[in-house]
C-alpha positions in Angstrom: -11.0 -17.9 -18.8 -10.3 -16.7 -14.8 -10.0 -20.4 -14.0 -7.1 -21.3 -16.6 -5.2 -17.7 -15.7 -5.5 -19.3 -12.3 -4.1 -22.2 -13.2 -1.3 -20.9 -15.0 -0.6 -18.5 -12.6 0.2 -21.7 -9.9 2.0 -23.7 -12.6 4.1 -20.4 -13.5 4.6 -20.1 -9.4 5.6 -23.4 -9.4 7.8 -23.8 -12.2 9.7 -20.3 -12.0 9.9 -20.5 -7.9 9.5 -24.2 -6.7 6.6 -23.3 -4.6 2.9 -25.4 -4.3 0.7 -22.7 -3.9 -3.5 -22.9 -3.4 -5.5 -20.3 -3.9 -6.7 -18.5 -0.5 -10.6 -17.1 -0.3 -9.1 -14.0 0.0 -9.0 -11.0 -2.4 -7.0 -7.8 -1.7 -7.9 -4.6 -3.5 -4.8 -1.7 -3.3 -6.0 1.7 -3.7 -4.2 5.0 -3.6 -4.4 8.7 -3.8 -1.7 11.4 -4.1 -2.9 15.2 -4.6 0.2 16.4 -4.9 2.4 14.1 -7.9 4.7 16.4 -9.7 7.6 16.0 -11.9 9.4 13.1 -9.0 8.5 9.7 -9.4 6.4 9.0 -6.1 3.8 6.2 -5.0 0.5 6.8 -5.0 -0.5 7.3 -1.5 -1.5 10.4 0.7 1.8 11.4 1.8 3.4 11.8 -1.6 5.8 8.8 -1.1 7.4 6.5 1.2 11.0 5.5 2.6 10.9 2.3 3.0 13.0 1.0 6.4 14.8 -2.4 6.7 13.7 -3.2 9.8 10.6 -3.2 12.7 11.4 0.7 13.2 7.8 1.3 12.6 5.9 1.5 16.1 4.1 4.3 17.0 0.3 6.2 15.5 -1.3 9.6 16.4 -4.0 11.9 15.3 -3.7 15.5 14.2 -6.7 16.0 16.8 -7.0 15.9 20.5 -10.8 14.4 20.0 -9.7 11.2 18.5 -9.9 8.1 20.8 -11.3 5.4 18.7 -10.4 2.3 18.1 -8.0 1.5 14.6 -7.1 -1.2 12.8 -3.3 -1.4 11.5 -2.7 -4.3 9.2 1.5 -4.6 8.1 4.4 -7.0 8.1 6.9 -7.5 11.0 10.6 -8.9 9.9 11.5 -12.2 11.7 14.7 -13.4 10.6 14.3 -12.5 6.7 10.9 -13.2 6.3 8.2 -10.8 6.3 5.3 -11.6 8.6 1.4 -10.6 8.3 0.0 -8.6 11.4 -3.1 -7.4 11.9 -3.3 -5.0 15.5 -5.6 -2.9 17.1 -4.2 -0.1 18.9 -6.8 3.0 20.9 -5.7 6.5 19.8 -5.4 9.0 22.6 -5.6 12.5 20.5 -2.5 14.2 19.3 -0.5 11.8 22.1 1.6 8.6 20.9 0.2 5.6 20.9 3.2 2.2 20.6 2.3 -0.9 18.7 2.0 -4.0 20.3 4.1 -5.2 17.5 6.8 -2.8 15.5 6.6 -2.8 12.2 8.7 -3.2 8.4 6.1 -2.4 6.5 3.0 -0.7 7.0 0.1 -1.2 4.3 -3.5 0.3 5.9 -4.7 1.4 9.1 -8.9 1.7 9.2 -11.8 3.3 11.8 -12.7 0.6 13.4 -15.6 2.2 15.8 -18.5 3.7 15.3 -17.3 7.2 15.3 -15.8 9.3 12.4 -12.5 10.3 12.7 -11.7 14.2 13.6 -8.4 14.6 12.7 -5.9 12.3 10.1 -4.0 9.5 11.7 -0.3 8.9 10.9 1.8 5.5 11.4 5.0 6.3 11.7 8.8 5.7 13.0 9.1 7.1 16.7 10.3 11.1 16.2 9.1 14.4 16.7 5.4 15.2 16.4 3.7 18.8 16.5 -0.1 18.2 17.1 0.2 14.9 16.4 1.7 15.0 13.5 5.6 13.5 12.3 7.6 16.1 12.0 9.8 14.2 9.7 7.3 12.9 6.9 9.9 11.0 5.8 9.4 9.1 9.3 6.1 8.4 7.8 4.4 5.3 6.5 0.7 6.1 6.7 -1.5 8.6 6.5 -5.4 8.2 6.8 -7.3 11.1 6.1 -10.3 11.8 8.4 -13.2 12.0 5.5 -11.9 8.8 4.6 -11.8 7.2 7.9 -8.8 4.6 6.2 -6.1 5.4 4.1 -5.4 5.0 0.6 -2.3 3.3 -0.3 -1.4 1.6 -3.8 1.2 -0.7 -2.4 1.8 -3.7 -0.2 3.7 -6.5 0.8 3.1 -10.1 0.7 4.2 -12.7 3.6 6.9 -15.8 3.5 3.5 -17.8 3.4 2.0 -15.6 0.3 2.2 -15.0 -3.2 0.3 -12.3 -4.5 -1.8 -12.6 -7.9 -2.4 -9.4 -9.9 -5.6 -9.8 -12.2 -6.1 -5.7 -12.6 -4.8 -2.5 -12.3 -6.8 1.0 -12.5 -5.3 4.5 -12.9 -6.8 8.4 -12.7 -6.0 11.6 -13.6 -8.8 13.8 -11.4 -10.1 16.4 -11.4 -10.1 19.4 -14.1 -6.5 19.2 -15.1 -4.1 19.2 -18.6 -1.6 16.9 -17.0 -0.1 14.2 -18.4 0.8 11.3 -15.5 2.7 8.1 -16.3 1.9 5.8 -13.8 4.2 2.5 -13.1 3.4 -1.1 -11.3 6.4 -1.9 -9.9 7.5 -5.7 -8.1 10.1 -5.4 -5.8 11.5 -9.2 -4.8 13.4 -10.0 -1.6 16.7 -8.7 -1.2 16.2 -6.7 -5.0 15.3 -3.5 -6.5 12.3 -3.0 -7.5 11.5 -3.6 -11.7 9.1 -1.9 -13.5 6.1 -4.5 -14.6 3.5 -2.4 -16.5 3.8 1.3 -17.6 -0.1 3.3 -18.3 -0.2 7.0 -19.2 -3.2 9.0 -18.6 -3.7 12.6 -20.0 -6.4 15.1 -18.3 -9.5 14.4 -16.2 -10.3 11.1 -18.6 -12.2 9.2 -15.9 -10.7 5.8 -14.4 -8.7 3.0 -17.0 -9.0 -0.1 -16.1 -6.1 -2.9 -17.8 -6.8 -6.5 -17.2 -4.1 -8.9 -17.2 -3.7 -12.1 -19.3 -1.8 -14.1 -18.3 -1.7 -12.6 -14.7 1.5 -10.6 -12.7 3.2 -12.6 -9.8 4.4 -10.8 -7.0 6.6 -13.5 -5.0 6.3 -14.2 -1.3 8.6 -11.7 0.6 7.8 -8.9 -1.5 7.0 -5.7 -2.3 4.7 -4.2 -4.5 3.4 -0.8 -5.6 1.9 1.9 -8.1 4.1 4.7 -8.8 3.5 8.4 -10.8 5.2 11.1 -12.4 3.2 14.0 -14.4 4.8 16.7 -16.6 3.8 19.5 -13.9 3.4 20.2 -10.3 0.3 19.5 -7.9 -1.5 17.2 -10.3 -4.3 14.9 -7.9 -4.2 10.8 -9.0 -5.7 7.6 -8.1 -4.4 4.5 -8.9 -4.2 0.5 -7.3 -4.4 -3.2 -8.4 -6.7 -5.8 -8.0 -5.0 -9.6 -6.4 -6.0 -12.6 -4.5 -3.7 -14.3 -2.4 -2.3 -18.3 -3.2 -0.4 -19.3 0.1 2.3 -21.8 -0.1 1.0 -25.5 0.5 2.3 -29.4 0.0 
């Protein structure tokens, strides 16, 4: 079955977009967490939601602890022209002090440990501003948050490139912990130069364990887009996980 779903996800590609497209041997798994999802629509990601930016404005990363210097990992997009660019960069954090990318960013998607030593304090990616201890003054500024026990952080959205089209096979959803809440949660494809439109709705109700949904046939998220897992509950401070499951098919001849 996963081999004719493949299939008719490039003949769909092809047909709807006028893109060739062969699968990459790459899989990408999204996954979020938001503690704090209330009666607001937000993304699933540490910081409670994102404001997304138009252009590179995204360039600098700190720690909320004067003992971090390790070595991270910041994987994101970079505009050139109107296309959307995939960069991977390594950057050495100096404590609570700003560190610049080597390459400003439009859209910042994870940012890992990459040494051998835990983190001490959470890590932020984030537009240029104030900081106290390290930390954006301006959340809004914001774009990623890695929590030290997790040494990454947990964000159920991305982009894909000008090359890229993105594949959706899965998406999983959780309402943790002991809670009554009810959380609708919302996949969401934004193209280039759209809004983004609603393309699967799950509700889960009190701490039921994970859901899993697979898709048949699969979701297509277009090259130069954006994609991600929203929530909403019916009270305040309710603790989620969500993401997707994809593989990548890059534009070919």
């Amino acid at each position: 079955m996963s081999e004719y779903l493949i299939k008719h996800a490039e003949a769909e590609i092809k047909s709807t977009y006028g893109d060739t497209v062969y699968v990459k041997p790459k899989s990408l798994l999204k996954f979020g967490q938001n503690t704090t999802v209330g009666t607001t629509e937000e993304v699933v990601l540490e910081l409670g939601g994102e404001t997304y930016v138009s252009s590179n404005l995204i360039d600098t990363v700190s720690s909320s602890s004067a003992s971090d210097s390790v070595e991270v990992k910041i994987e994101g997009h970079y505009l050139s022209g109107t296309d959307l660019v995939f960069s991977v960069q390594t950057a050495t954090l100096n404590g609570q002090n700003k560190v610049t990318l080597s390459q400003p960013l439009v859209r910042a998607t994870r940012i890992y440990n990459n040494s051998g030593t835990n983190l001490v304090g959470d890590l932020y990616v984030y537009q240029d501003s104030a900081i106290t201890g390290g930390v954006p003054d301006d959340l809004a500024k914001a774009h990623l948050q890695a929590l030290a026990e997790n040494n990454q952080s947990t964000k159920a959205a991305t982009s894909f490139s000008y090359q890229d089209y993105g594949i959706i096979t899965s998406m999983y959803y959780s309402v943790n912990k002991k809670t009554s809440a009810t959380v609708d949660f919302k996949l969401k494809i934004r193209e280039q130069n759209k809004v983004f439109r609603t393309r699967f709705v799950a509700t889960g109700g009190g701490a039921s364990g994970l859901h899993q949904v697979q898709f048949s046939p699969y979701l297509i998220a277009p090259k130069n887009s954006d994609i991600e897992v929203t929530a909403i509950a019916n009270q305040t401070n309710v603790s989620v996980t969500a993401g997707f499951y994809s593989f990548l098919a890059k534009v070919g001849t």
